[in-house]
DONUNU-569416 format. One line per field, with one value per residue (C-alpha): residue number from 0; x, y, z. Coordinates in pm, 1 decimal, decimal comma, padded with zeros to 6 digits, always signed. Layout:
i = [NUM | ...]
x = [X | ...]
y = [Y | ...]
z = [Z | ...]
END
This chain:
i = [0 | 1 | 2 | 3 | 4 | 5 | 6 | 7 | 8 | 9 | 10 | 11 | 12 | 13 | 14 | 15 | 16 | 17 | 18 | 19 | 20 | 21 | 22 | 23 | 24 | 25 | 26 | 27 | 28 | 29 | 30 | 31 | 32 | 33 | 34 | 35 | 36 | 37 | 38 | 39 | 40 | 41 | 42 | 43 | 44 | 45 | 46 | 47 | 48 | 49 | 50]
x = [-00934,9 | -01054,3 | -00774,9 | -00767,8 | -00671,3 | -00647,0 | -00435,4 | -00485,8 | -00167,2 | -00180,8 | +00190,4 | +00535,5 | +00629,0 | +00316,4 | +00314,5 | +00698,3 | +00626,1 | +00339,0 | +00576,0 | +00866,6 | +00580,2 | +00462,4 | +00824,9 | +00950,4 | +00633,5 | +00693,7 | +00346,3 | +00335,0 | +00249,7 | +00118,7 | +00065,3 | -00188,6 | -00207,4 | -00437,2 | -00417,6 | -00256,8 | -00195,1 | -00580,0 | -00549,2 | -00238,1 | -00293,3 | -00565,8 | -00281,3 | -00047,1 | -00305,7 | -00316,6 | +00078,7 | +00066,7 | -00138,8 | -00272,2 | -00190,4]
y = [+00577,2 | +00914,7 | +01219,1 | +01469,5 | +01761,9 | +01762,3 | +02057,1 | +02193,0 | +02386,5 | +02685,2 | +02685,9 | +02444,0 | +02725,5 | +02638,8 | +02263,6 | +02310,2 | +02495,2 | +02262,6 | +01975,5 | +02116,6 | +02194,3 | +01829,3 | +01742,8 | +01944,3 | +01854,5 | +01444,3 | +01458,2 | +01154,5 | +01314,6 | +01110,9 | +01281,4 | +01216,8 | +01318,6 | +01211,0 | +00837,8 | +00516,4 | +00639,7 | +00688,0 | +00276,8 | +00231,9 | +00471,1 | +00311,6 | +00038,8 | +00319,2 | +00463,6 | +00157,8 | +00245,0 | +00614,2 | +00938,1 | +01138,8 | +01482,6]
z = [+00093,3 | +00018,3 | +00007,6 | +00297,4 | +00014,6 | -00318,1 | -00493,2 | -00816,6 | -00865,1 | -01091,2 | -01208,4 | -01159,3 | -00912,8 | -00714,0 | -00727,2 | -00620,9 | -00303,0 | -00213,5 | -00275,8 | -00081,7 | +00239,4 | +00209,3 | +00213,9 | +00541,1 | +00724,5 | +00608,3 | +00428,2 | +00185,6 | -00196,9 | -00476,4 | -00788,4 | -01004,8 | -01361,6 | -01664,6 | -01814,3 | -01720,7 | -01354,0 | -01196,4 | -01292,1 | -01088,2 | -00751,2 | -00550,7 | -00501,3 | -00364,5 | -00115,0 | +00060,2 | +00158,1 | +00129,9 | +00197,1 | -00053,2 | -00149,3]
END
């Protein structure tokens, strides 16, 4: 599954208004840092979208 956007938010204050958007429009977030997790998330696409 390939994303439909991918964010690269500036600041916290950013990433917290594009989480609180994705959250009053019911737009499924996974977020994706460096390490352990890019092993874990192609499991978690299969259930969710990708922001």
């Amino acid at each position: 599954m390939v994303p439909e956007v991918v964010i690269f938010p500036e600041s916290i204050e950013e990433g917290s208004k594009v989480v609180r958007f994705a959250n009053k429009h019911q737009i499924p977030v996974v977020p994706v840092g460096i390490g352990p997790v890019l092993k874990n998330i192609s499991s978690r696409l299969k259930e969710e979208g990708f922001l």
